[in-house]
C-alpha positions as CSV (number, residue, x, y, z in Angstrom):
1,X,-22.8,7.6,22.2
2,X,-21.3,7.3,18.5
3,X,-18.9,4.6,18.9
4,X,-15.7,5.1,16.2
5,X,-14.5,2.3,14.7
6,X,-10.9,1.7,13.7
7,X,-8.8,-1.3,12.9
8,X,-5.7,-2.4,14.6
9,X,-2.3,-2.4,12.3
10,X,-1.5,-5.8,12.1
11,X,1.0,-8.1,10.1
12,X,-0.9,-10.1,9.1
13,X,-0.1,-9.4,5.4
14,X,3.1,-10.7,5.2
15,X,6.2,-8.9,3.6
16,X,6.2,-6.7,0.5
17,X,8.2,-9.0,-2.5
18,X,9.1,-5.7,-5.0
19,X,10.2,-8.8,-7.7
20,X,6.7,-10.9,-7.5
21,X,4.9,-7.5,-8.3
22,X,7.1,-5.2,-10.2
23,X,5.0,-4.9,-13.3
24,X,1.7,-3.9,-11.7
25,X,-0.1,-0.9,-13.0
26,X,-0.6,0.5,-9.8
27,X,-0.5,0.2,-5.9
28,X,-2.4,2.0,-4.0
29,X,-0.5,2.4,-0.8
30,X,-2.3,3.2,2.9
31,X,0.1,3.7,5.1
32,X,-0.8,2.6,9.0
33,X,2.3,3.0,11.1
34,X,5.8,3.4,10.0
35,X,8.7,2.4,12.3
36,X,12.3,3.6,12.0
37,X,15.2,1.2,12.8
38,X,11.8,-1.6,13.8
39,X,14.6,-4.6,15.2
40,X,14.1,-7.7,13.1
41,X,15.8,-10.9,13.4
42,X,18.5,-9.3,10.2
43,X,19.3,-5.8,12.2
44,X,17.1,-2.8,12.3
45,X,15.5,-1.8,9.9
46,X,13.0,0.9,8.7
47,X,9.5,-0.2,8.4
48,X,6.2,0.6,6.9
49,X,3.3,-1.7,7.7
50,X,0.4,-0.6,5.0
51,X,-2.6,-1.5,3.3
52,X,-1.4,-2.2,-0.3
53,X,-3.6,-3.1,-3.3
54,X,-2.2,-4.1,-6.1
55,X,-3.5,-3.7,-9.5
56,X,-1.4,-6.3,-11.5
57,X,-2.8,-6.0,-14.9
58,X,-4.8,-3.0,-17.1
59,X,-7.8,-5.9,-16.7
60,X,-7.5,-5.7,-12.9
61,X,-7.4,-1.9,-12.7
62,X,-10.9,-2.3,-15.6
63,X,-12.4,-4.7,-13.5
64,X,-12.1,-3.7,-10.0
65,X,-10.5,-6.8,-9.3
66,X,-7.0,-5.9,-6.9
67,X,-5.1,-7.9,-5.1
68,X,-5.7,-6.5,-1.8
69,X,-3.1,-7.1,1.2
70,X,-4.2,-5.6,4.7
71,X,-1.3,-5.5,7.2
72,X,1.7,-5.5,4.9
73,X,5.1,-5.2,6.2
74,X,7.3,-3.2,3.8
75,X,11.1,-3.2,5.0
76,X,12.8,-1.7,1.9
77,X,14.9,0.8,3.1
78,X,14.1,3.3,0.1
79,X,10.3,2.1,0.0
80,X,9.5,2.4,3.3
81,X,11.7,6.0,4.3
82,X,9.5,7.3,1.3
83,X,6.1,6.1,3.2
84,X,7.1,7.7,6.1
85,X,5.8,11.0,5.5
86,X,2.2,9.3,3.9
87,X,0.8,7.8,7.6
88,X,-2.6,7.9,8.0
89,X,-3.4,8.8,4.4
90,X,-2.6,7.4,0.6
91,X,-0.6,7.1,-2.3
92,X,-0.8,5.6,-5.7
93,X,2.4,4.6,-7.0
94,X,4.3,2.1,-9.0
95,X,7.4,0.2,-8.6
96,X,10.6,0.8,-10.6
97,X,14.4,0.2,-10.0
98,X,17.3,2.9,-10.3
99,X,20.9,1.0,-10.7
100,X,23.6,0.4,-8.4
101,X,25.8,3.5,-7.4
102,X,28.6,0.7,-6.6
103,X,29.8,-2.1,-9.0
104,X,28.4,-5.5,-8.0
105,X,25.4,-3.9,-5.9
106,X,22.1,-4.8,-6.0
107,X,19.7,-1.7,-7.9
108,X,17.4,-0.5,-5.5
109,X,13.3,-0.8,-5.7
110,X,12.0,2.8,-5.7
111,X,8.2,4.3,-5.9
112,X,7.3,6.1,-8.7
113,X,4.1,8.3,-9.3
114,X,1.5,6.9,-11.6
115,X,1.6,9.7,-14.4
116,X,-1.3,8.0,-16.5
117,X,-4.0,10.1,-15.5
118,X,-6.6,7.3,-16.6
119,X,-5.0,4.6,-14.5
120,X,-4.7,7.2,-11.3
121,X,-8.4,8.3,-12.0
122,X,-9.3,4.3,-12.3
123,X,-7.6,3.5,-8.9
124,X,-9.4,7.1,-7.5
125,X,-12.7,5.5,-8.5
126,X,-12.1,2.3,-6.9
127,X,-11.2,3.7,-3.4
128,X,-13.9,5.9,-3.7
129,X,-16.5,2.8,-4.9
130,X,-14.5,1.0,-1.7
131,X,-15.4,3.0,0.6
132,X,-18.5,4.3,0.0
133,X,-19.5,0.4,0.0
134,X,-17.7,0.0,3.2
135,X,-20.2,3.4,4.7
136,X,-23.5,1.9,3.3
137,X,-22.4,-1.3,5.1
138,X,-22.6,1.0,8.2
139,X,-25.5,2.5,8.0
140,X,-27.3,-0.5,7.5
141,X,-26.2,-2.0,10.6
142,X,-28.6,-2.1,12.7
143,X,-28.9,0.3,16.0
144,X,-29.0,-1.2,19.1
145,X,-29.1,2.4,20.6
């Protein structure tokens, strides 16, 4: 028997900070669960929990050097009610903020699409790199079969 191999969602990537990352070049965001009205200690909210790597600078994206957070809770309203349709697969996006519709509100954090084809190609390449270095790590497990 094959055995299939999946990770458990967890949390343990803290909370999604739109201000400590809003001039990365890309995120590429894999979406686990997503939860709508998730209670918190605030009042519901809507929740994403994802796997997001960040590529903070053009070097970063060159390099293939993210910053790579598994299990991170994203409780944005907008962010995380746009994530909801993108469980169990992947988006590369980056962050932006529209203004306030009422005087004296906060603007709001909202993904945008990557429209450089180079830096979506880049990010491509690394998930692709990523994971065919995760399925070589597999196959040279051994078989206790």
């Amino acid at each position: 028997m094959t055995l299939n191999f999946v990770e458990i969602p967890t949390a343990g990537g803290g909370w999604l900070k739109p201000a400590d990352v809003k001039d990365a070049v890309a995120f590429l965001i894999e979406v686990n669960s997503y939860e709508s009205q998730r209670p918190t200690p605030n009042g519901p909210k809507d929740s994403a929990l994802c796997d997001v790597t960040v590529f903070k600078t053009a070097e970063s994206l060159a390099s293939r050097t993210p910053e790579v957070n598994k299990g991170m809770r994203i409780e944005q309203t907008l962010l995380a009610r746009d994530l909801e349709k993108v469980v169990g697969a992947a988006t590369i996006v980056r962050l932006d903020q529209v203004p306030p519709k009422r005087p004296g509100a906060h603007p709001a954090w909202v993904w945008r699409p990557v429209n450089d084809a180079a830096v979506r190609q880049a990010v491509i390449e690394y998930a692709q790199a990523r994971e065919a270095a995760v399925n070589a790590a597999v196959a040279d497990a051994p078989d206790f079969d």
